[in-house]
PDB file of N, CA, C and O in Angstrom, chain B, residues numbered from 101:
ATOM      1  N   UNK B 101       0.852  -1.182   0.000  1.00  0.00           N
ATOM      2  CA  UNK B 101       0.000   0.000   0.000  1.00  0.00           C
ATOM      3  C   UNK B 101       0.889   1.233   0.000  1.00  0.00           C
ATOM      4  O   UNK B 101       1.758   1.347   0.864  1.00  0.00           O
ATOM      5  N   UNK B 102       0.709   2.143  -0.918  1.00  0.00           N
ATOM      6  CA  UNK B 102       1.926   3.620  -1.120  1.00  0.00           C
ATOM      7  C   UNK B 102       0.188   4.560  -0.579  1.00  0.00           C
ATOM      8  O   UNK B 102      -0.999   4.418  -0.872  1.00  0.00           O
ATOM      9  N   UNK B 103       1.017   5.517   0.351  1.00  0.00           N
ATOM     10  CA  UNK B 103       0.057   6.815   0.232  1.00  0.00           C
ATOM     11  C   UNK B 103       0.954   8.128  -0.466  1.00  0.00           C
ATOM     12  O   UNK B 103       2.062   8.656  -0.366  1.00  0.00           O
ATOM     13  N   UNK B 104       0.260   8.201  -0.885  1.00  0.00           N
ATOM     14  CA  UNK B 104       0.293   9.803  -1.804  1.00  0.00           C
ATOM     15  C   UNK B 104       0.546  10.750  -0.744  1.00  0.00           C
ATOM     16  O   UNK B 104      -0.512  11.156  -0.263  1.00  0.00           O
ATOM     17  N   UNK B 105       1.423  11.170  -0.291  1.00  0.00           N
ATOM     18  CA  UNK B 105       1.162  12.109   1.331  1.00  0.00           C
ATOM     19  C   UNK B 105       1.244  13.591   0.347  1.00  0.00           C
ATOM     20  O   UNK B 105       0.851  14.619   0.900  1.00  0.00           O
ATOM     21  N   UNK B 106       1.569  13.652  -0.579  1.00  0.00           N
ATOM     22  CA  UNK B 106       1.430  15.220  -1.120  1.00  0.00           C
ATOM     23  C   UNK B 106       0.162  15.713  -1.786  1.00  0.00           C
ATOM     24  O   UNK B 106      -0.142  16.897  -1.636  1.00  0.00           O
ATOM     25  N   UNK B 107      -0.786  14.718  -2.682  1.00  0.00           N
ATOM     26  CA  UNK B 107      -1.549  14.521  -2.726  1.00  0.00           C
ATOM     27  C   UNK B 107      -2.818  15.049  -1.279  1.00  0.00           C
ATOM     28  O   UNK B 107      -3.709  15.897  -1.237  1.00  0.00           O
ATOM     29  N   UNK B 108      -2.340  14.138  -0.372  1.00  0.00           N
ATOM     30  CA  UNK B 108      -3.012  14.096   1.183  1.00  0.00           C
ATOM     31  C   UNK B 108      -3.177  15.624   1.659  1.00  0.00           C
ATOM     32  O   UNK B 108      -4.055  16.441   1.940  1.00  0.00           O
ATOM     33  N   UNK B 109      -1.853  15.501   1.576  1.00  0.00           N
ATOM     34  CA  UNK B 109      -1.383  17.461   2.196  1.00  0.00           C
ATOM     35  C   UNK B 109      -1.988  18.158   1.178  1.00  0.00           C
ATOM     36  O   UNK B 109      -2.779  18.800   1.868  1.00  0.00           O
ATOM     37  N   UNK B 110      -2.263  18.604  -0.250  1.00  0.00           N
ATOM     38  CA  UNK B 110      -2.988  19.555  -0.857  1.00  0.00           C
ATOM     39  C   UNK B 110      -4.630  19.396  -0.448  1.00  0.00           C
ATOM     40  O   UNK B 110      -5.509  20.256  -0.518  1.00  0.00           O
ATOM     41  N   UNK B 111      -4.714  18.161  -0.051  1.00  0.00           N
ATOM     42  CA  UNK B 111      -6.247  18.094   0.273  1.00  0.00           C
ATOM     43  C   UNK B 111      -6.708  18.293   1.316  1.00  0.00           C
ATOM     44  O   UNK B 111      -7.894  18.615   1.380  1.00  0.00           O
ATOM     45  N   UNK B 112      -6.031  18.185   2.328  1.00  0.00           N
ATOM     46  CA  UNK B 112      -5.928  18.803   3.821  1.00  0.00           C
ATOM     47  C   UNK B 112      -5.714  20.344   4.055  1.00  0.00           C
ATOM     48  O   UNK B 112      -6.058  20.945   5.073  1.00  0.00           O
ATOM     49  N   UNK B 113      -4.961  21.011   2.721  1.00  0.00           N
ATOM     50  CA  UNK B 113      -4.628  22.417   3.074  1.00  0.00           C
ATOM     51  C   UNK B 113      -5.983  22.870   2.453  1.00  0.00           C
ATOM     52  O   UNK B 113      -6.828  23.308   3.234  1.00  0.00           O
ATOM     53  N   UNK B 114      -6.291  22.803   1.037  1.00  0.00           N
ATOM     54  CA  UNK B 114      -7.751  23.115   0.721  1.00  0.00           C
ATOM     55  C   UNK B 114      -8.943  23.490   1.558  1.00  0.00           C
ATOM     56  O   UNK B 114      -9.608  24.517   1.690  1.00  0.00           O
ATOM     57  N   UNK B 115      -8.972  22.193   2.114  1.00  0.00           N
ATOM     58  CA  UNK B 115     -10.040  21.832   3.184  1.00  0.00           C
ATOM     59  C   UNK B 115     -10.023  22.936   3.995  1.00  0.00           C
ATOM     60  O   UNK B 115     -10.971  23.721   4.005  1.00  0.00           O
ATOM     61  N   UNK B 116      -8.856  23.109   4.812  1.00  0.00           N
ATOM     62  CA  UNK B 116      -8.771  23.906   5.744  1.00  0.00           C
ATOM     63  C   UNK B 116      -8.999  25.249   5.355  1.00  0.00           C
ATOM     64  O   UNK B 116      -9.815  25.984   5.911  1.00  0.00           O
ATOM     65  N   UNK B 117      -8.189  25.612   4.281  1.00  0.00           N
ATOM     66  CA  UNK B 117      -8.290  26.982   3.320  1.00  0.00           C
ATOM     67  C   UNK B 117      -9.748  27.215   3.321  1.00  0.00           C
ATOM     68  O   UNK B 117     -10.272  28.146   3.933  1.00  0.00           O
ATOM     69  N   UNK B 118     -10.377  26.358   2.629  1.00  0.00           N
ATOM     70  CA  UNK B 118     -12.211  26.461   2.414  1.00  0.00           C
ATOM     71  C   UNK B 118     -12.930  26.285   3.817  1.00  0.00           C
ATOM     72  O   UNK B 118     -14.051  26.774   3.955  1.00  0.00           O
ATOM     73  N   UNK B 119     -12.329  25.612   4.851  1.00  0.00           N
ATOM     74  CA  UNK B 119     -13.216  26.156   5.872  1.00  0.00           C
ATOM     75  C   UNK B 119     -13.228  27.543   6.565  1.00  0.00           C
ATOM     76  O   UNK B 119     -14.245  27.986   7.099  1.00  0.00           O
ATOM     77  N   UNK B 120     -12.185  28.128   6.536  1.00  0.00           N
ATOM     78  CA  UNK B 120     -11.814  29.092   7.229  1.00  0.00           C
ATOM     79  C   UNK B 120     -12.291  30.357   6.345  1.00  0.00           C
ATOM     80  O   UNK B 120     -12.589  31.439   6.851  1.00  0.00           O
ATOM     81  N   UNK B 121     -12.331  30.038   4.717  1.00  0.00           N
ATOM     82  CA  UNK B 121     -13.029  30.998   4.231  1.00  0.00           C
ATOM     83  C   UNK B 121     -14.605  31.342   4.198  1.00  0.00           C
ATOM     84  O   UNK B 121     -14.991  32.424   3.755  1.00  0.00           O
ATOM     85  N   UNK B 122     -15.330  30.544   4.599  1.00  0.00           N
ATOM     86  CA  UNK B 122     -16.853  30.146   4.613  1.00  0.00           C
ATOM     87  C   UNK B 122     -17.115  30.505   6.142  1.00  0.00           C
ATOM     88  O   UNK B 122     -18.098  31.214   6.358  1.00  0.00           O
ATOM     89  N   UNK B 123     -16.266  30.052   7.342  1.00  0.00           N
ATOM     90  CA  UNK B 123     -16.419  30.698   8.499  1.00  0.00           C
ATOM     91  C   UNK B 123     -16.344  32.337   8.451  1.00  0.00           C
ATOM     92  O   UNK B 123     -17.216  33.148   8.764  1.00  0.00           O
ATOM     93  N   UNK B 124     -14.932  32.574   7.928  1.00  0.00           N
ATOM     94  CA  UNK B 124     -15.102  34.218   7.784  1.00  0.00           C
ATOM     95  C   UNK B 124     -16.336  34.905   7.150  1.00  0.00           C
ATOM     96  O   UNK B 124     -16.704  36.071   7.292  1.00  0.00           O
ATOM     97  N   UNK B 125     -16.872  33.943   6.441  1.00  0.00           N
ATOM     98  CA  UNK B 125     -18.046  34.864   5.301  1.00  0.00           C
ATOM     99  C   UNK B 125     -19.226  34.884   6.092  1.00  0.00           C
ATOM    100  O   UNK B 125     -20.125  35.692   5.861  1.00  0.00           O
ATOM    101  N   UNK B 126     -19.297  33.880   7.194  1.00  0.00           N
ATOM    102  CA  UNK B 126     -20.250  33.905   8.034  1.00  0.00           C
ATOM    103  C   UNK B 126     -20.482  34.692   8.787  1.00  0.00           C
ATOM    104  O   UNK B 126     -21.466  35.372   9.078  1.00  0.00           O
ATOM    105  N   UNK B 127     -19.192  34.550   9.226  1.00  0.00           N
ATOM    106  CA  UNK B 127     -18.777  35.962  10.630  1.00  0.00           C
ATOM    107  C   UNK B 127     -19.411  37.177   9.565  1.00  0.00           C
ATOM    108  O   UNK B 127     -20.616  37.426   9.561  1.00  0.00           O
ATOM    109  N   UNK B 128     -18.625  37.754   8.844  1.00  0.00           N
ATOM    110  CA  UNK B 128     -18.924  38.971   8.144  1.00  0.00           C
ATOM    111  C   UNK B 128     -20.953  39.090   8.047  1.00  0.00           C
ATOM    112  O   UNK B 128     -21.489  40.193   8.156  1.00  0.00           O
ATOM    113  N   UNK B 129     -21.580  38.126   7.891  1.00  0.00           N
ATOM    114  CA  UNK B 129     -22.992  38.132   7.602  1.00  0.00           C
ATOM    115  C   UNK B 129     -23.669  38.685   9.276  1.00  0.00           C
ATOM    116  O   UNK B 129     -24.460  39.607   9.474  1.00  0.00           O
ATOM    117  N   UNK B 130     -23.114  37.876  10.167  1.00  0.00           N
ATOM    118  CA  UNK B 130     -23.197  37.801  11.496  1.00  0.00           C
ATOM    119  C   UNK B 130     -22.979  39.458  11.606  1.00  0.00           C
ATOM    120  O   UNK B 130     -23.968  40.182  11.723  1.00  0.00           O
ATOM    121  N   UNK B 131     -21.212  40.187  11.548  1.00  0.00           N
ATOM    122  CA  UNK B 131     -21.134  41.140  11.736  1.00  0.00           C
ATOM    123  C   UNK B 131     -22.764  42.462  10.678  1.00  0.00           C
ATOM    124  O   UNK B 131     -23.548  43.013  11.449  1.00  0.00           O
ATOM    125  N   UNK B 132     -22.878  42.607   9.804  1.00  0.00           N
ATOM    126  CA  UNK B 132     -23.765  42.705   9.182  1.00  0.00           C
ATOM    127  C   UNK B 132     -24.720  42.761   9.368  1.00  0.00           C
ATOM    128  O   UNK B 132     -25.310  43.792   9.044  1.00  0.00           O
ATOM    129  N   UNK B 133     -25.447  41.660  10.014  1.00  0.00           N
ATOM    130  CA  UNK B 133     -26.697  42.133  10.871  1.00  0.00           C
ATOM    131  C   UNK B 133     -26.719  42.644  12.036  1.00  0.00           C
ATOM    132  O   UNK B 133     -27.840  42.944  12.447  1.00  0.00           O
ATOM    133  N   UNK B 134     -25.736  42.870  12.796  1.00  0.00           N
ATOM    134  CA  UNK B 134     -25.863  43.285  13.924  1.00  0.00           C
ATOM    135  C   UNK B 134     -25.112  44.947  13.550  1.00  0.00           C
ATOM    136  O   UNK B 134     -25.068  45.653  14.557  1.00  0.00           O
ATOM    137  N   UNK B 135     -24.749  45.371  12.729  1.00  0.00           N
ATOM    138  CA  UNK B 135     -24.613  46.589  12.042  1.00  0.00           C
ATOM    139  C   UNK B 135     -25.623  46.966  11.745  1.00  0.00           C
ATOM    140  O   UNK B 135     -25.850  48.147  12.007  1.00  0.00           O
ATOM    141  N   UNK B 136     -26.395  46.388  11.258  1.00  0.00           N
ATOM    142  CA  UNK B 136     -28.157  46.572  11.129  1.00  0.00           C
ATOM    143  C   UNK B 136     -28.791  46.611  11.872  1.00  0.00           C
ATOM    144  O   UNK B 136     -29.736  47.238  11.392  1.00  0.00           O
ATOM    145  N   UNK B 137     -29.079  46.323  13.063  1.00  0.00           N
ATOM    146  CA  UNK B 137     -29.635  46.233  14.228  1.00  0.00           C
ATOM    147  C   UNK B 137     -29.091  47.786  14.802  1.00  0.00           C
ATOM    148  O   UNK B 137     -29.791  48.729  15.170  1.00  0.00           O
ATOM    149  N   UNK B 138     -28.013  47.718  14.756  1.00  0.00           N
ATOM    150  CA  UNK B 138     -27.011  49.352  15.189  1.00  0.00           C
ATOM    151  C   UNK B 138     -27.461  50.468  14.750  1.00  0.00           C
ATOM    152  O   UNK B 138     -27.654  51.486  15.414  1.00  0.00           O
ATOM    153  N   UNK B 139     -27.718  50.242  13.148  1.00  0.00           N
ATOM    154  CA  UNK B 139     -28.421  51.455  12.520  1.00  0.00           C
ATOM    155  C   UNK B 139     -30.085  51.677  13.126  1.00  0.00           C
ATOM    156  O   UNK B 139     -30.704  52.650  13.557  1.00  0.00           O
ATOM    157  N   UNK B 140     -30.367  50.432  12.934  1.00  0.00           N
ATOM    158  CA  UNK B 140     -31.945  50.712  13.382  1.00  0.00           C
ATOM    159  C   UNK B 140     -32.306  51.287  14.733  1.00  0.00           C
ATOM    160  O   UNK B 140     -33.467  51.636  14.946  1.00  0.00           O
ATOM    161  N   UNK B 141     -31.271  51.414  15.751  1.00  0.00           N
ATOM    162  CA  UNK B 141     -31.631  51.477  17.231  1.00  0.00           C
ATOM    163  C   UNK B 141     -31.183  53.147  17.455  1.00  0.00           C
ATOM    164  O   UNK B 141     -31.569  53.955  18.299  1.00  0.00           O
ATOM    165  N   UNK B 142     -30.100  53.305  16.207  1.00  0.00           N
ATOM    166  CA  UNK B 142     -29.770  55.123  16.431  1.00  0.00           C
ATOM    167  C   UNK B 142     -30.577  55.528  16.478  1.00  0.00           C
ATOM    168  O   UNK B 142     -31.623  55.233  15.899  1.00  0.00           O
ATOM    169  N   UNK B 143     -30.266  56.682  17.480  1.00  0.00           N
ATOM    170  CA  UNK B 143     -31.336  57.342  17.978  1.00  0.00           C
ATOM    171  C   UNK B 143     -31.595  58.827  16.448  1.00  0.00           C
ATOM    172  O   UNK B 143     -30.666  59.398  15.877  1.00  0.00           O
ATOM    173  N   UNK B 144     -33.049  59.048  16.198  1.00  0.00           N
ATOM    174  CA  UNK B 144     -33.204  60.144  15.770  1.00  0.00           C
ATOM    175  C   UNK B 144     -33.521  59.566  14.228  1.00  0.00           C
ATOM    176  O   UNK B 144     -32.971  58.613  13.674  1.00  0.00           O
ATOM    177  N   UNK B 145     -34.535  60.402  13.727  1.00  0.00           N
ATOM    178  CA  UNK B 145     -34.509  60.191  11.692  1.00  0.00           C
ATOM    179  C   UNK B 145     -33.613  60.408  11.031  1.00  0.00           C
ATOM    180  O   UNK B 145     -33.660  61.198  10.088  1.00  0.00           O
ATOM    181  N   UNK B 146     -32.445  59.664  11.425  1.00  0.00           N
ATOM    182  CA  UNK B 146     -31.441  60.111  10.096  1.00  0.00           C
ATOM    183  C   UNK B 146     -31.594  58.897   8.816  1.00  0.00           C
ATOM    184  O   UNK B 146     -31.669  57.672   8.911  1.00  0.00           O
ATOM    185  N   UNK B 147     -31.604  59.697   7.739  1.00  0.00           N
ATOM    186  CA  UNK B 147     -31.906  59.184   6.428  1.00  0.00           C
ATOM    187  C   UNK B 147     -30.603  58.070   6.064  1.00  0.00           C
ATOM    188  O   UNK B 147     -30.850  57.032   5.450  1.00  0.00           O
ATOM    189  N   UNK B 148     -29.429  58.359   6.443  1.00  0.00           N
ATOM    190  CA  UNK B 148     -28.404  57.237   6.470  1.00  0.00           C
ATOM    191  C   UNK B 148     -28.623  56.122   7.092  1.00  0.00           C
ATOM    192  O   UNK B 148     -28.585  55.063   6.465  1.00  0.00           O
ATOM    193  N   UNK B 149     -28.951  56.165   8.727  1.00  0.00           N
ATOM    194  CA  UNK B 149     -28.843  54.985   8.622  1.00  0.00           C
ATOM    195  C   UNK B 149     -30.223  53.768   8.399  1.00  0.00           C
ATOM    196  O   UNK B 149     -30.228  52.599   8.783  1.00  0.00           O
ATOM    197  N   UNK B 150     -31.210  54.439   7.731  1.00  0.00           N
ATOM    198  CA  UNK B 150     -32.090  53.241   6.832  1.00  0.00           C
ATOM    199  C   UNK B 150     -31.133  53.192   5.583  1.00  0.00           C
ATOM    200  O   UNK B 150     -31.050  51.991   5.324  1.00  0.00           O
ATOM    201  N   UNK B 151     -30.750  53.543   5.129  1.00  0.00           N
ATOM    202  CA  UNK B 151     -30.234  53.148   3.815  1.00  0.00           C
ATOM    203  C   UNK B 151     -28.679  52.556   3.904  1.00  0.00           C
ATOM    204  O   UNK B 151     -28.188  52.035   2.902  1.00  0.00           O
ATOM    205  N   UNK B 152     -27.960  52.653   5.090  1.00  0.00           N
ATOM    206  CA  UNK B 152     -26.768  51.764   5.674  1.00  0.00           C
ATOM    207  C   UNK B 152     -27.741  50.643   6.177  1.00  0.00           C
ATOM    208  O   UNK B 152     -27.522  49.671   5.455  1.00  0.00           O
ATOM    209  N   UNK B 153     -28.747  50.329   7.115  1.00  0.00           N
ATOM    210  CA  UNK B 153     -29.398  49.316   6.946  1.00  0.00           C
ATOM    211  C   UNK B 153     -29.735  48.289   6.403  1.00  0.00           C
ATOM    212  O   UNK B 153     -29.657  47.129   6.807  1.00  0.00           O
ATOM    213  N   UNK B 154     -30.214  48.804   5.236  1.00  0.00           N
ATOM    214  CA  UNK B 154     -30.507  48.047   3.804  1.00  0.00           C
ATOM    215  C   UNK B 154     -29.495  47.583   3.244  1.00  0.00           C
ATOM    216  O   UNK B 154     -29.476  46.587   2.522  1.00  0.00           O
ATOM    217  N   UNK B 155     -28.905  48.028   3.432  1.00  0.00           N
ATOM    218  CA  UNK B 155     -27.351  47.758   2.430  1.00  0.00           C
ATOM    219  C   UNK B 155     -26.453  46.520   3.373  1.00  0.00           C
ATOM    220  O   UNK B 155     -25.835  45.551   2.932  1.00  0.00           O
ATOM    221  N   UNK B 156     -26.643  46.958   4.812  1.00  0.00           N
ATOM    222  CA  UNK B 156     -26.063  45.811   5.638  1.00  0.00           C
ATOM    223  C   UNK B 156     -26.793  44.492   5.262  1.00  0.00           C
ATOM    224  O   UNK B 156     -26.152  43.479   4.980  1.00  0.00           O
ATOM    225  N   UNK B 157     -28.574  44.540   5.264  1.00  0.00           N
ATOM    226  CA  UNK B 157     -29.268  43.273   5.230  1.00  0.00           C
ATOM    227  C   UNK B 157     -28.656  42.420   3.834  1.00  0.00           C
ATOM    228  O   UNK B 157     -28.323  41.237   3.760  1.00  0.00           O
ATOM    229  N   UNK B 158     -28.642  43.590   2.667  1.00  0.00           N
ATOM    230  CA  UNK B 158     -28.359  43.065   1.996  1.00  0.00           C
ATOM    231  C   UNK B 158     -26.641  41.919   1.820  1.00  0.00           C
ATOM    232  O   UNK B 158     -26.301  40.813   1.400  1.00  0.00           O
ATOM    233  N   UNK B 159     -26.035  43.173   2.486  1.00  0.00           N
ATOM    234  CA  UNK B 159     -24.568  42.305   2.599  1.00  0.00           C
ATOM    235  C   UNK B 159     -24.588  40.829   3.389  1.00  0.00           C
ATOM    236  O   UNK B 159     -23.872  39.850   3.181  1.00  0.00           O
ATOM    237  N   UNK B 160     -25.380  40.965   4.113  1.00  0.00           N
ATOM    238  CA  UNK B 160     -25.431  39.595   5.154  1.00  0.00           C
ATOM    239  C   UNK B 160     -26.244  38.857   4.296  1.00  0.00           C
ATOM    240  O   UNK B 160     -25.351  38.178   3.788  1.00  0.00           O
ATOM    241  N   UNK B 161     -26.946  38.596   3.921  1.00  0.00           N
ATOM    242  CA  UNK B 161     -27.583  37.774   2.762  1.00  0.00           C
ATOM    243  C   UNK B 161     -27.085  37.267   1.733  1.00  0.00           C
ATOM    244  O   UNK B 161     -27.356  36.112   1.405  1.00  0.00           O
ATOM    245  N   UNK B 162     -26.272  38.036   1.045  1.00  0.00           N
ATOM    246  CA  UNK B 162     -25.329  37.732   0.084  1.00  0.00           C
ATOM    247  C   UNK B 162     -24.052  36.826   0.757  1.00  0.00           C
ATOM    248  O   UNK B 162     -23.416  36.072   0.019  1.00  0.00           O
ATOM    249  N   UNK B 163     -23.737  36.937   2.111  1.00  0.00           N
ATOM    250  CA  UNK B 163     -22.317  36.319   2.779  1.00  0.00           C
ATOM    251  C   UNK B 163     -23.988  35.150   3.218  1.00  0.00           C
ATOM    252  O   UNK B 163     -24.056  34.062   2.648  1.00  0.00           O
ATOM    253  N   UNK B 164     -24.608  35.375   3.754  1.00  0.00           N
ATOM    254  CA  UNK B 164     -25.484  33.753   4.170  1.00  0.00           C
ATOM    255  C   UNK B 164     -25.371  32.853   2.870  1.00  0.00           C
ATOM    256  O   UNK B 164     -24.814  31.755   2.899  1.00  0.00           O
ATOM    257  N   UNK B 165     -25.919  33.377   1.766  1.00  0.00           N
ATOM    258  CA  UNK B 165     -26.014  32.561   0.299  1.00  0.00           C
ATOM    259  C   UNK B 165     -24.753  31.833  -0.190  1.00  0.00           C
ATOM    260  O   UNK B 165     -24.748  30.740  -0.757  1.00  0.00           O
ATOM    261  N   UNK B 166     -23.552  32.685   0.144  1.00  0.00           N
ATOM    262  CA  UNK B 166     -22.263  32.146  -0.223  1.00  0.00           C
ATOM    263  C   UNK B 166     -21.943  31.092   0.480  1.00  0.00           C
ATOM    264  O   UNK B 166     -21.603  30.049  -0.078  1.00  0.00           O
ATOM    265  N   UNK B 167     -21.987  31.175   1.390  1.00  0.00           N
ATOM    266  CA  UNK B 167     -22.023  30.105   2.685  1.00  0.00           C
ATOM    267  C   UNK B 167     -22.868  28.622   2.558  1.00  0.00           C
ATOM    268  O   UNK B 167     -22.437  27.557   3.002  1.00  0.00           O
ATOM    269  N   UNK B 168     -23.836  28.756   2.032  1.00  0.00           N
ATOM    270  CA  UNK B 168     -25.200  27.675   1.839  1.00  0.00           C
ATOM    271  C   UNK B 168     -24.893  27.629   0.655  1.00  0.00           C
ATOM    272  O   UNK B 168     -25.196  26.467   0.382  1.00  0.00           O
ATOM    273  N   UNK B 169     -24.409  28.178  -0.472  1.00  0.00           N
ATOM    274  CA  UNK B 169     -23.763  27.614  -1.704  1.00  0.00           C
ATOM    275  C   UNK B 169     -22.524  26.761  -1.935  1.00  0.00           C
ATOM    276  O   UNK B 169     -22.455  25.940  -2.850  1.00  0.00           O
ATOM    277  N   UNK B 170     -21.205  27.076  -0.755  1.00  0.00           N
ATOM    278  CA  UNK B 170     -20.268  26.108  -0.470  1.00  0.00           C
ATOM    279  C   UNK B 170     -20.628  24.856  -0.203  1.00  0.00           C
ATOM    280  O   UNK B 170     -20.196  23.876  -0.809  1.00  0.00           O
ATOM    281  N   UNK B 171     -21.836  24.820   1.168  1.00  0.00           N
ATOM    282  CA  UNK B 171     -22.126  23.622   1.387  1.00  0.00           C
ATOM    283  C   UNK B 171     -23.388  22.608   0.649  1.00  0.00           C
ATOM    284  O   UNK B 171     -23.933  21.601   1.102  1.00  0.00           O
ATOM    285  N   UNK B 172     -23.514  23.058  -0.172  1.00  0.00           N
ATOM    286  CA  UNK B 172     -24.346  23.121  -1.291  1.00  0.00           C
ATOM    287  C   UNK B 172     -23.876  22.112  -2.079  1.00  0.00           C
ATOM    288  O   UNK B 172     -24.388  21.070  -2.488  1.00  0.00           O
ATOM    289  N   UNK B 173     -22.141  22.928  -2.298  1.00  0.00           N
ATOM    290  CA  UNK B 173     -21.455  22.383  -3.457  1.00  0.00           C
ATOM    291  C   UNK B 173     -20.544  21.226  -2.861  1.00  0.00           C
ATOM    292  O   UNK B 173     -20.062  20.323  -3.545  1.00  0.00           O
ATOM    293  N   UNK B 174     -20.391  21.363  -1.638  1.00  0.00           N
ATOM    294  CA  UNK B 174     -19.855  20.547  -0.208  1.00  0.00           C
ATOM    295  C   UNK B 174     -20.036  18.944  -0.486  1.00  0.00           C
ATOM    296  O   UNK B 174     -19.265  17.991  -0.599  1.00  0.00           O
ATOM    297  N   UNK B 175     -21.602  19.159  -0.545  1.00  0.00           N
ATOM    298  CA  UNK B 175     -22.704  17.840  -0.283  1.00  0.00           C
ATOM    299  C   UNK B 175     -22.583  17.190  -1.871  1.00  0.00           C
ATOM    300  O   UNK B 175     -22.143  16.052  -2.032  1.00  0.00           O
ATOM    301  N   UNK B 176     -22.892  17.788  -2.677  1.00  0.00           N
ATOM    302  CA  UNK B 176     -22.994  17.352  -4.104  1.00  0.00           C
ATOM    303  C   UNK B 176     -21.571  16.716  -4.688  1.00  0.00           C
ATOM    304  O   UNK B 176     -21.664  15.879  -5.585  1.00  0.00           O
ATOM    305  N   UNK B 177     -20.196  17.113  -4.175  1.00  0.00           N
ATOM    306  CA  UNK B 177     -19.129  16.601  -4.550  1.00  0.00           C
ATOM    307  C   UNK B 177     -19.070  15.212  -3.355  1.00  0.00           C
ATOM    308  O   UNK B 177     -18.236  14.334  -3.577  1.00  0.00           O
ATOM    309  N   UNK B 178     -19.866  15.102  -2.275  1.00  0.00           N
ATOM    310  CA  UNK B 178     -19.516  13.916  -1.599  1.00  0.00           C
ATOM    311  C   UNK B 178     -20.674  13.135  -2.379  1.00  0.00           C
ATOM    312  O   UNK B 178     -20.200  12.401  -3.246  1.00  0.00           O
ATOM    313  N   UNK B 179     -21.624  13.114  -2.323  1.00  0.00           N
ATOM    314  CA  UNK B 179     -22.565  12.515  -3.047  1.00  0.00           C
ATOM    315  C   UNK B 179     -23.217  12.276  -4.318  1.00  0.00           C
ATOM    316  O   UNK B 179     -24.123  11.555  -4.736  1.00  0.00           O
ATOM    317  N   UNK B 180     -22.175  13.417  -4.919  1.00  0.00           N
ATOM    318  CA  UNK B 180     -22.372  13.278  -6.432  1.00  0.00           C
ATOM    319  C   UNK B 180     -22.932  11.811  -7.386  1.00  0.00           C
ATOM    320  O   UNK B 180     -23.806  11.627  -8.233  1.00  0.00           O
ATOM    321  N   UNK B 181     -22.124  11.141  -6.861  1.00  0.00           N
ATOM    322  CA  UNK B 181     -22.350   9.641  -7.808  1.00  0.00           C
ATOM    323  C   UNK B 181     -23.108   8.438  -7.482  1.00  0.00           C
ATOM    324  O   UNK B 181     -23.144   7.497  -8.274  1.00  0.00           O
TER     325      UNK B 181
END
């Protein structure tokens, strides 16, 4: 039996690479709504922060989707066949 250990090691660094990028994108969605929550609680009608609001929901949505699209693509390469 030969193992491929370089092989092993690019697939282990990947892995790790792709988890740590999908955690960060999370965090960032996480940070995002609670930037949103921030805007909404300032005190007073300022016209910025509904429209920093919106723009946060939107950013966190877009980092949730990326996230549920990795594991998306996660599931389909283990189960593909």
């Amino acid at each position: 039996m030969h193992i491929k250990w370089n092989a092993l090691a690019q697939t282990a660094g990947v892995s790790f690479g792709i988890t740590v990028a999908v955690v960060a994108v999370f965090a960032l969605g996480i940070l995002a709504l609670s930037r949103r929550e921030a805007s909404q609680s300032a005190r007073g009608p300022e016209s910025g922060a509904a429209a920093g609001g919106r723009l946060a929901l939107v950013g966190a949505y877009t980092c949730f989707a990326v996230c549920a699209a990795a594991v998306v693509y996660g599931l389909t390469l283990i189960a593909g066949k």
